[in-house]
C-alpha positions as CSV (number, residue, x, y, z in Angstrom):
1,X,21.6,8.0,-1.2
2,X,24.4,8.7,1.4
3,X,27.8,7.6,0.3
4,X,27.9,4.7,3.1
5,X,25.4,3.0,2.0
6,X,26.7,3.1,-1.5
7,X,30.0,1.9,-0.7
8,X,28.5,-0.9,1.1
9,X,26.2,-2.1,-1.8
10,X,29.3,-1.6,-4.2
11,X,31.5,-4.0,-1.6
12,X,28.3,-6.7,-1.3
13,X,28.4,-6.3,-5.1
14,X,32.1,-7.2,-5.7
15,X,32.3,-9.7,-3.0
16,X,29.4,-11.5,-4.7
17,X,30.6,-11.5,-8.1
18,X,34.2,-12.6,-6.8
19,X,32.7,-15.3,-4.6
20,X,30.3,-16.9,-7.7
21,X,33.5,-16.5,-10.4
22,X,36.5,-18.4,-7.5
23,X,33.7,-20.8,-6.6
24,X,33.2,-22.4,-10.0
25,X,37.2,-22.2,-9.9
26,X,37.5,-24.2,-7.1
27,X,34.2,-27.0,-7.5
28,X,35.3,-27.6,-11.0
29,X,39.2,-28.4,-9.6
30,X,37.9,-30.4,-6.5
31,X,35.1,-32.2,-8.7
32,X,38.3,-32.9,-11.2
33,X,40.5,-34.7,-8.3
34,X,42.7,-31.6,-8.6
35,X,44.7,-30.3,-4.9
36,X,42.8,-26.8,-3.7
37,X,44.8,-25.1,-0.9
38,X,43.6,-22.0,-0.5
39,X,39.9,-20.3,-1.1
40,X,40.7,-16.4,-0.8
41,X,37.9,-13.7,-0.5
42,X,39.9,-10.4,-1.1
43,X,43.7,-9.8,-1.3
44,X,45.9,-10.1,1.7
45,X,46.4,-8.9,4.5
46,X,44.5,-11.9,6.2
47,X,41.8,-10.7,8.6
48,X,40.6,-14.6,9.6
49,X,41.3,-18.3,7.8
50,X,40.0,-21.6,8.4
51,X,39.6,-25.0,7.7
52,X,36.6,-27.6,7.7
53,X,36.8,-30.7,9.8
54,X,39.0,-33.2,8.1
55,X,39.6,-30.6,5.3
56,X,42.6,-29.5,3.3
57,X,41.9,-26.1,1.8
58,X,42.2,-23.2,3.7
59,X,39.3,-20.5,3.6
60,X,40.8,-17.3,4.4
61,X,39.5,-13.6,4.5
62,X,41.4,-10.9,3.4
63,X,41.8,-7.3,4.3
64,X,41.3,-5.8,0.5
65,X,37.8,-6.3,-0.2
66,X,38.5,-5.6,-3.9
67,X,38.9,-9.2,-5.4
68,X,39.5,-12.6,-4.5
69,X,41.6,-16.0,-5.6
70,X,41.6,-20.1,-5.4
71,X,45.1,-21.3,-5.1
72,X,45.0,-24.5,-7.1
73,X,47.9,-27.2,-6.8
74,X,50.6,-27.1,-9.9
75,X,48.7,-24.5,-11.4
76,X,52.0,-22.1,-11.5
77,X,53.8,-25.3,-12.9
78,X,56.9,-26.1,-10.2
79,X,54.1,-27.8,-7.9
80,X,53.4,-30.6,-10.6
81,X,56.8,-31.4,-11.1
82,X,57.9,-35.5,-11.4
83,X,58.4,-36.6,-7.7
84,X,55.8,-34.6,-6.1
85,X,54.3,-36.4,-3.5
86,X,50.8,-34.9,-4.6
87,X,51.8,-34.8,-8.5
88,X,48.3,-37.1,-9.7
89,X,46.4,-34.2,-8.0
90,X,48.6,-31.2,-9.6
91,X,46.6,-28.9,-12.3
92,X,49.3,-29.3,-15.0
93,X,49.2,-33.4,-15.1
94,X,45.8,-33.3,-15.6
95,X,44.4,-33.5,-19.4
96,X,44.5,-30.4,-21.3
97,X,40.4,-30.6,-21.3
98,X,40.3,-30.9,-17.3
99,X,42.7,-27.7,-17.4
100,X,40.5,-25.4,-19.7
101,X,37.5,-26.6,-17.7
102,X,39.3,-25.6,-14.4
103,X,40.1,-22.5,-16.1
104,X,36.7,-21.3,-17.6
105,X,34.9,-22.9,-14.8
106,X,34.9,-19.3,-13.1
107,X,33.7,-17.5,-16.7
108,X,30.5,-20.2,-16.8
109,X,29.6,-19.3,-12.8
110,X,29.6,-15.7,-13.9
111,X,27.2,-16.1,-16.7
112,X,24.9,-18.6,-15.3
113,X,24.8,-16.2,-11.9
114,X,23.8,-13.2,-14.6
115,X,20.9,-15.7,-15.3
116,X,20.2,-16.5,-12.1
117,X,19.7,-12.6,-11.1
118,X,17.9,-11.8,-14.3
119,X,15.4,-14.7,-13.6
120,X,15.2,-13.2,-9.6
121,X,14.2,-9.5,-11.6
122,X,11.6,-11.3,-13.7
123,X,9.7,-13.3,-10.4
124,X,10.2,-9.8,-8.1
125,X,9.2,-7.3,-11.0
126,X,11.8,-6.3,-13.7
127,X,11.4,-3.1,-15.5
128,X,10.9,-3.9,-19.6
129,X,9.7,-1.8,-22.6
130,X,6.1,-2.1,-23.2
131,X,7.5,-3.1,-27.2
132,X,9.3,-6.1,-25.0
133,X,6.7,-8.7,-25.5
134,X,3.3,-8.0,-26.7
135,X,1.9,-10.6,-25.3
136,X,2.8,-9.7,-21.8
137,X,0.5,-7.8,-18.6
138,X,2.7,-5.3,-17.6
139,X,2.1,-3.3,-14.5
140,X,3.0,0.3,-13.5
141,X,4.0,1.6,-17.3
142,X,5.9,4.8,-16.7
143,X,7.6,7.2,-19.3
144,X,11.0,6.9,-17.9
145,X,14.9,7.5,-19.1
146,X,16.6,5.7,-20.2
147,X,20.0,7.5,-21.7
148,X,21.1,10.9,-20.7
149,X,23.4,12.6,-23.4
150,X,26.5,14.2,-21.4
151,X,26.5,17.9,-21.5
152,X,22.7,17.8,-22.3
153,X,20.5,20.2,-20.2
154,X,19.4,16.7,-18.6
155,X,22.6,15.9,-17.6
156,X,23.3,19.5,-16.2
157,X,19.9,19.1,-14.1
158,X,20.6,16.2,-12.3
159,X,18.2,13.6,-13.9
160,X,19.4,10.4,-14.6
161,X,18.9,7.1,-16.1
162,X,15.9,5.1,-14.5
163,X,14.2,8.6,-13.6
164,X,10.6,8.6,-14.5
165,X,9.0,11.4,-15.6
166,X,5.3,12.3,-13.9
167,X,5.3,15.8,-15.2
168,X,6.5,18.9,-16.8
169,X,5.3,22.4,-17.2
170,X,6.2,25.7,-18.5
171,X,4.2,28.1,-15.9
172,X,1.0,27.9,-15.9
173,X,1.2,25.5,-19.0
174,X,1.3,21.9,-18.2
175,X,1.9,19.1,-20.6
176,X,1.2,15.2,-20.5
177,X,3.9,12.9,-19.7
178,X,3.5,10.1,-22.8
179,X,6.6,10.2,-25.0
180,X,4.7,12.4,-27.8
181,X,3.9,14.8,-25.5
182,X,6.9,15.4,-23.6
183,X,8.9,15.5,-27.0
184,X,6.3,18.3,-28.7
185,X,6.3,20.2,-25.4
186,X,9.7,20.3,-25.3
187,X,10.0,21.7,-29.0
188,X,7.5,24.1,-28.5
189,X,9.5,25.7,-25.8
190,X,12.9,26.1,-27.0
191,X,15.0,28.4,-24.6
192,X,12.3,28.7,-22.1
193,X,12.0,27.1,-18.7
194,X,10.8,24.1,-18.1
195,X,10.2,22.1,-15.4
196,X,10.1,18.4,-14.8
197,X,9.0,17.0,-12.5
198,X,10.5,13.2,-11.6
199,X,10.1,10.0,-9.4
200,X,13.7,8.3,-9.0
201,X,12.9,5.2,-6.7
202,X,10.3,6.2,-3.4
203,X,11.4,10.1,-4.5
204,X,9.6,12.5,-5.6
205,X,11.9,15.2,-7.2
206,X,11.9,18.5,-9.8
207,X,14.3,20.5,-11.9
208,X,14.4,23.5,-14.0
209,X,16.0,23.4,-17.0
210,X,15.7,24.9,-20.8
211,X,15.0,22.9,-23.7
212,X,18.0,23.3,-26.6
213,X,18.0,23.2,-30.6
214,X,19.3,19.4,-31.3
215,X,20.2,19.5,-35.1
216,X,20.5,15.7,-35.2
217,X,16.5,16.1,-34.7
218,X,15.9,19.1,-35.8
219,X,14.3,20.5,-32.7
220,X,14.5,21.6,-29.1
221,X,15.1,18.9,-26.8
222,X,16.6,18.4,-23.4
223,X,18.8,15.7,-24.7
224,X,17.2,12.3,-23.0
225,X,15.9,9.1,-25.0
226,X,12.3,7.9,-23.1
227,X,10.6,4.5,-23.1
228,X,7.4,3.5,-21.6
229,X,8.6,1.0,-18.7
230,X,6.8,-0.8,-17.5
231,X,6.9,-3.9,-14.3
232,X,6.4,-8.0,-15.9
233,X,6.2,-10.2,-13.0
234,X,6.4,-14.2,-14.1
235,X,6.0,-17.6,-12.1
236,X,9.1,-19.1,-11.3
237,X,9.8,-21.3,-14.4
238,X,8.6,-18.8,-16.7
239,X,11.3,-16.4,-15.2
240,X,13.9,-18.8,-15.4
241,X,12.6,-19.4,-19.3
242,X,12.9,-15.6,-20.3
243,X,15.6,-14.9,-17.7
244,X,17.9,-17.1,-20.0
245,X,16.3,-15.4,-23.4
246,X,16.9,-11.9,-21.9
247,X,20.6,-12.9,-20.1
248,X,22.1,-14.3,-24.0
249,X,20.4,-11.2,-25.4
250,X,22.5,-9.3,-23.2
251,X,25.7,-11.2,-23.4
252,X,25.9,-11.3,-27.2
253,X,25.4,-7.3,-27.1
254,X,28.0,-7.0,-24.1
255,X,30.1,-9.2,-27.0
256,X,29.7,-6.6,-29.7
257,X,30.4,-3.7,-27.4
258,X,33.3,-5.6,-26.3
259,X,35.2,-6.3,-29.6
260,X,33.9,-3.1,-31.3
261,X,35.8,-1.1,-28.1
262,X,38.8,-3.1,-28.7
263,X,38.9,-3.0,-32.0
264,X,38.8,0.8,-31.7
265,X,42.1,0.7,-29.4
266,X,43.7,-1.6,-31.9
267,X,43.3,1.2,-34.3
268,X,44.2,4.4,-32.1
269,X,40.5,5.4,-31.9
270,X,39.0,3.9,-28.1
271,X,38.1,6.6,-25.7
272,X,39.2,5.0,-22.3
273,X,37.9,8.0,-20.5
274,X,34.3,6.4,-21.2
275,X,35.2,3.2,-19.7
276,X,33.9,2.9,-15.7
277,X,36.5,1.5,-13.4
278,X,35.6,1.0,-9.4
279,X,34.9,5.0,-8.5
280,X,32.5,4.9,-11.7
281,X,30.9,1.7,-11.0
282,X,30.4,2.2,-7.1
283,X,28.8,5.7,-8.5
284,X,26.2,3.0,-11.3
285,X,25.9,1.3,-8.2
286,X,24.4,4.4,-6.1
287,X,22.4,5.3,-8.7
288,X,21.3,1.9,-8.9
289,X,20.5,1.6,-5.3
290,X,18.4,4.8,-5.2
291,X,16.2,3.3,-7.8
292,X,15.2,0.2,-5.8
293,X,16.7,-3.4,-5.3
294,X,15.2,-4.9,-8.9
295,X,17.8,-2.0,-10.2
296,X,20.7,-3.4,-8.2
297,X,19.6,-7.0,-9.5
298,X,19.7,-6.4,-13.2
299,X,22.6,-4.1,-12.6
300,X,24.5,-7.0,-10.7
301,X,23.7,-9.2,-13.6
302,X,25.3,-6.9,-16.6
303,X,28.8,-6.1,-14.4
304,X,28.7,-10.2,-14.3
305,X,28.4,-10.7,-17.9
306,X,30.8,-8.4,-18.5
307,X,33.3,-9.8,-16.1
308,X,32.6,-12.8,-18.0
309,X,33.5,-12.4,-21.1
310,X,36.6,-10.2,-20.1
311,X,38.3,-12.5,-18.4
312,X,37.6,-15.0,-21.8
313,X,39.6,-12.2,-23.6
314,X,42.8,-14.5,-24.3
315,X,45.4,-11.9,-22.4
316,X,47.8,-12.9,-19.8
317,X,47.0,-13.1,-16.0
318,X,42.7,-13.3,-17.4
319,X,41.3,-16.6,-17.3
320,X,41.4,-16.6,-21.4
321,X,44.8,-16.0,-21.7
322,X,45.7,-19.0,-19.3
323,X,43.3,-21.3,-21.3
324,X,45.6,-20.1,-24.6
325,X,48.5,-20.9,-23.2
326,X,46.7,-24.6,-21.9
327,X,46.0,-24.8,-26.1
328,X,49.7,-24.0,-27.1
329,X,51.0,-26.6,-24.7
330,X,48.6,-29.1,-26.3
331,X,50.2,-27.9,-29.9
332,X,53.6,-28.0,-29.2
333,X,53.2,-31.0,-27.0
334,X,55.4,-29.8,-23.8
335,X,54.6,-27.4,-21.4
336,X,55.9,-23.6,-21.5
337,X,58.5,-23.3,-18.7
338,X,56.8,-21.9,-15.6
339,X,59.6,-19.1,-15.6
340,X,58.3,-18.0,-18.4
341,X,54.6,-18.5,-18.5
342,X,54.5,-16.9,-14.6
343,X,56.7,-14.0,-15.9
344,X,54.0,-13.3,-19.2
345,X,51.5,-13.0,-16.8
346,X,52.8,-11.1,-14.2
347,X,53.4,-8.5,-16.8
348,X,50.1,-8.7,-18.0
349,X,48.7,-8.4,-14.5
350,X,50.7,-4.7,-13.6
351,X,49.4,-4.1,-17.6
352,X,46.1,-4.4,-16.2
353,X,46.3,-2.5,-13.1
354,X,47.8,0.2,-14.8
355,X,44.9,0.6,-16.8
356,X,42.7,0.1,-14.1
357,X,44.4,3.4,-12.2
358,X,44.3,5.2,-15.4
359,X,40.5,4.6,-15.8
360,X,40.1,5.8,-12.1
361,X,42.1,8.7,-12.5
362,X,39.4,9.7,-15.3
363,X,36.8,8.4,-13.0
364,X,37.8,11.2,-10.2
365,X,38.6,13.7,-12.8
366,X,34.7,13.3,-13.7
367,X,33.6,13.9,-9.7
368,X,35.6,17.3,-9.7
């Protein structure tokens, strides 16, 4: 997969999550009577803007492909001041509930778009566990990867998650490819070498490694975990049934990733090196994309849910921490001054992109 393509399916991905996550920004604001002025795809520069006939929000694209904004009347605070000429449709005079909805509007879009992709998977052909419902006619089962410990002979070979495995020998000696097998041969060929034989998308591919000792398992592996995968096609409203079932499964387990990884950092212990910023995920997203589109599709999904539920993480400039700061106005009863509210989150915003060029630092330092 050339590196083109990869950085175009990584900027299709982005703009698409942006677009779905502004979008229920700005419908929930227009639906709530609420001024929109400004629909942004990417940071400025402007490369083009427009308005609709009779319309009073600009639609504008932007030079930096890497994000996106709605610019919502009052929502910085001076806008909705007393005397405003457009002060009924500000953000701030509007009811606290009207503000939160604004607010999370973009965190919903995200979530029910994860559904929406994961019920697409299901009606194209999504790649499940043959444990994943008994019940189910699944089609093309395949031994296939789906972890590769780092620093494992796997890892040092080149094969990757998603690979399927439709072989492996040792000379003349040839083994078969259910999980049993390729665990046993494996064991029984400690420090020799091996070779496997793999089918990553429409390619056919082989490596050579040698199986190590593993004292977690007490034998020679080649440090990968396997699952028989195999293809569950449904009708449309059955897809849309278990493409909800399958989407909460994942958000709850995104949820205790999430709080377990931030608990860590509260605690001194997080390993930020393991976290993916935009050079690691472009390089999920080539992987992805040499796998085949139902790969991109579920792929598309999880990055979703996890944008999701980030930006409910109440810290300032995310979506949560301006709905905690809609709550404390509601407590005190007046509104935090704008100065200071726009100032918290501006330092919350360089926080974040500090981080995210710290995590792309480690994401180059793993390319070299």
């Amino acid at each position: 997969m050339s590196i083109f393509v990869t950085i175009i399916v990584f900027i299709i991905i982005l703009a698409a999550l942006v677009l779905v996550h502004e979008l229920g920004h700005f419908l929930v604001a227009k639906w709530s009577g609420i001024r929109v002025d400004e629909f942004g795809l990417g940071f400025p520069p402007r490369l083009a803007h427009w308005r609709l006939p009779g319309g009073e929000t600009t639609y504008s694209l932007n030079a930096l492909p890497f994000g996106g904004f709605v610019k919502i009347f009052g929502e910085s605070g001076e806008e909705g001041a007393v005397g405003t000429p457009d002060q009924a449709r500000s953000f701030v005079v509007k009811p606290a509930y009207i503000q939160i909805a604004v607010l999370a509007a973009g965190i919903v879009f995200n979530l029910l778009f994860a559904w929406l992709l994961v019920a697409t998977g299901f009606m194209v052909g999504l790649p499940v566990p043959t444990d994943y419902d008994p019940s189910a006619h699944l089609s093309n089962i395949q031994t296939t990867i789906v972890s590769v410990d780092a620093g494992s002979p796997a890892a040092k070979a080149g094969l990757q998650t998603g690979d399927q495995i439709v072989g492996i020998s040792a000379g003349a000696t040839q083994s078969g490819i259910t999980i049993s097998d390729i665990q046993k041969f494996t064991a029984d060929h400690p420090g020799e070498s091996i070779t496997v034989s793999y089918r990553r998308g429409q390619t056919l591919g082989n490596v050579t490694l040698q199986p190590v000792f593993d004292k977690s398992i007490n034998r020679a592996a080649i440090g990968v975990s396997l699952e028989r995968i195999g293809l569950l096609r449904l009708g449309f409203f059955a897809a849309l049934g278990h493409g909800a079932t399958l989407t909460w499964s994942l958000i709850t387990e995104t949820a205790v990733g999430l709080s377990q990884f931030f608990g860590q950092i509260f605690v001194g212990h997080a390993n930020l090196s393991d976290v993916a910023g935009p050079v690691g995920i472009a390089g999920l997203v080539g992987q992805a994309t040499a796998l085949g589109a139902v790969y991109v599709i579920s792929f598309t999904a999880l990055i979703s849910i996890n944008l999701a539920l980030i930006n409910l993480i109440p810290f300032p400039a995310l979506d949560g921490g301006r709905i905690l700061f809609v709550i404390i106005e509601k407590i005190k009863g007046s509104p935090i001054r704008p100065a200071v509210a726009n100032t918290v989150n501006t330092v919350g915003f360089a926080i974040l992109i500090l981080l995210m060029l710290f995590v792309t630092y480690h994401d180059i330092l793993k390319l070299v």
